[in-house]
C-alpha positions as CSV (number, residue, x, y, z in Angstrom):
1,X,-29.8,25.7,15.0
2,X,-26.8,26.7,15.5
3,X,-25.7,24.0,18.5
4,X,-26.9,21.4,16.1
5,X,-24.4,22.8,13.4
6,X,-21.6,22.4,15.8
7,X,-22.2,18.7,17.3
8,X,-22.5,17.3,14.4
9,X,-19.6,19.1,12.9
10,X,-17.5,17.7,15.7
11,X,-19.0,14.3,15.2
12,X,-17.9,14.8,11.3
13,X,-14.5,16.0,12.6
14,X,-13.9,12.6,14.9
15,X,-15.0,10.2,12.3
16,X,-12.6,11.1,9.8
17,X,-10.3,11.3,12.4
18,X,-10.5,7.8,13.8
19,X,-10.8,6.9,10.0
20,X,-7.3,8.8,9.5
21,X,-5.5,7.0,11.9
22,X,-6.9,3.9,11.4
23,X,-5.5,4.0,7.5
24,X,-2.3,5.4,8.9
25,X,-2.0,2.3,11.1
26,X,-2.8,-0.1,8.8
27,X,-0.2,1.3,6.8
28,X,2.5,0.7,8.5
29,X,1.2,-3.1,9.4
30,X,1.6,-3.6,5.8
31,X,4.8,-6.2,5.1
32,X,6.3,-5.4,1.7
33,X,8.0,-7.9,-0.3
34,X,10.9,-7.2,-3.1
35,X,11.6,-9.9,-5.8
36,X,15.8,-11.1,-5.5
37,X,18.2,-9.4,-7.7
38,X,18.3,-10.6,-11.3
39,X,21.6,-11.9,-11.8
40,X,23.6,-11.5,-15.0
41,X,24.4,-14.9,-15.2
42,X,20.8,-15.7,-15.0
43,X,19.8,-13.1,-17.4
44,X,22.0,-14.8,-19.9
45,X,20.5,-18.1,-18.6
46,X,16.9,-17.3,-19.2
47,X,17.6,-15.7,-22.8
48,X,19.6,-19.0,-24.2
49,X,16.6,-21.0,-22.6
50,X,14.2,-19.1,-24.7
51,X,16.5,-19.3,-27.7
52,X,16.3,-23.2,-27.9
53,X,12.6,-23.4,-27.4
54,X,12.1,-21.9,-30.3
């Protein structure tokens, strides 16, 4: 009983390792993406553009 306890304990233990690194990897493979800085002169741009729509 108690060799059963312990194989599948270790079979447990590698599973959520291989799980752990394989989140960990993916992770890193992941490409993040920023918007471009809002200019000022855009900002004033965008708000007299929605001024004359209305």
């Amino acid at each position: 009983m108690v060799m059963w306890s312990i194989v599948v304990s270790i079979i447990f233990t590698i599973i959520i390792l291989l799980l752990t690194l394989l989140t960990i990897q993916q992770g890193y493979g992941y490409k993040h993406t920023i918007d471009p800085p809002v200019t000022k002169d855009k900002t004033q741009q965008e708000a007299e553009d929605q001024e004359t729509k209305e």
